[in-house]
C-alpha positions as CSV (number, residue, x, y, z in Angstrom):
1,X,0.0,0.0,0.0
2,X,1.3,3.4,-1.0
3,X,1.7,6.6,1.5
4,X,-1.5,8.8,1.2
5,X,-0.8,11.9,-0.7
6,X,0.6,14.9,1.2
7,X,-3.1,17.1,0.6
8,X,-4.7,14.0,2.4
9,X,-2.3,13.9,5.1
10,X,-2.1,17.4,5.4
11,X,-6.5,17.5,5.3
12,X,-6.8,14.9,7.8
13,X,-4.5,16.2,10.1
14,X,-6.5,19.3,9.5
15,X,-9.7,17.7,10.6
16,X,-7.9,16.1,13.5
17,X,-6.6,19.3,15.1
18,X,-10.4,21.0,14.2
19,X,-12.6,18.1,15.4
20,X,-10.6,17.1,18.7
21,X,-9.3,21.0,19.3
22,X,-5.9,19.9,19.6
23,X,-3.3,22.7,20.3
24,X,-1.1,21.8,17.8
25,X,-0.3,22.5,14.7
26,X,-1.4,19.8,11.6
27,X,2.0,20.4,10.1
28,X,3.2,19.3,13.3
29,X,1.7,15.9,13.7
30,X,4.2,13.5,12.6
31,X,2.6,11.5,9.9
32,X,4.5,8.1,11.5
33,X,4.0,8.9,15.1
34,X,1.2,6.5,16.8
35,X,-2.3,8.6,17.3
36,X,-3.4,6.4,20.2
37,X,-1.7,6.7,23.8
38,X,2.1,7.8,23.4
39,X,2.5,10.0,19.9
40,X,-0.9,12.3,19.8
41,X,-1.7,11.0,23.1
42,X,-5.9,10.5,21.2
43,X,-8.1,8.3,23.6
44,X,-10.9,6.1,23.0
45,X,-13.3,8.7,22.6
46,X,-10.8,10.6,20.4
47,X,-10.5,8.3,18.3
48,X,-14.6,7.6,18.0
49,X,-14.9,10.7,17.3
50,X,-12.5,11.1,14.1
51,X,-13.8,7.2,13.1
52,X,-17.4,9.4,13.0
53,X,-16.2,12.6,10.8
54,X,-14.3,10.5,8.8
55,X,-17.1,8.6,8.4
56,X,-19.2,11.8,6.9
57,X,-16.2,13.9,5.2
58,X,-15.1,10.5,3.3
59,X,-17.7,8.0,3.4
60,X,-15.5,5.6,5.1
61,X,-17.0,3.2,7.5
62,X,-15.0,3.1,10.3
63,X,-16.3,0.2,13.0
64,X,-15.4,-0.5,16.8
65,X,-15.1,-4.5,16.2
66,X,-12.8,-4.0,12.9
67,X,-9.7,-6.3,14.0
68,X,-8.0,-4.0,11.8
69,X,-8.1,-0.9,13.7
70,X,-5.1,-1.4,15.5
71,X,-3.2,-0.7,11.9
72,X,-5.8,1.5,10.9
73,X,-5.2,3.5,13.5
74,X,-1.7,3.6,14.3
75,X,-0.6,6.7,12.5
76,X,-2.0,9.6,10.6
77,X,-0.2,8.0,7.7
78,X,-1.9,4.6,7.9
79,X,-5.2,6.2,8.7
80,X,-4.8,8.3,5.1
81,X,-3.8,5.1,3.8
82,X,-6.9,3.5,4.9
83,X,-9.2,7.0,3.4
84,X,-7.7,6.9,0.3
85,X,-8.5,2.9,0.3
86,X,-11.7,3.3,0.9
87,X,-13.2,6.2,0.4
88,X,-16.2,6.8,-1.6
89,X,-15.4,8.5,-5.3
């Protein structure tokens, strides 16, 4: 699987910052660093809450019993992976 583009990266990190009023910058967030715990630091709720604007902004279905939101989830860049996956067109 390819790196998401660098206007997805940049517009998710974007929506991160805007949805979870983060006080940082979304050219700060390391693309690599982990979003969950240590990295961003996002909790549970964090991260249902960007699964749920994801959800609307890109049509993705993002869903609490996916084994595969471990991966999903582990980076901004693995999330953009996943959008650009699976997003409607």
């Amino acid at each position: 699987m390819k790196t998401a583009d660098t206007e997805l990266l940049h517009e998710v990190a974007s929506l991160l910052v805007t949805e979870l009023n983060l006080e940082i910058a979304p050219g700060d967030i390391d693309p690599a660093a982990p979003l969950y715990g240590d990295g961003l630091g996002l909790d549970s709720i964090d991260i249902l809450e960007v699964s749920l604007v994801v959800s609307k902004r890109y049509g993705v279905q993002l869903r609490a019993d996916d084994a595969d939101n471990e991966k999903i989830f582990a980076s901004l860049a693995s999330l953009c992976d996943h959008i650009a996956a699976h997003r409607a067109r």
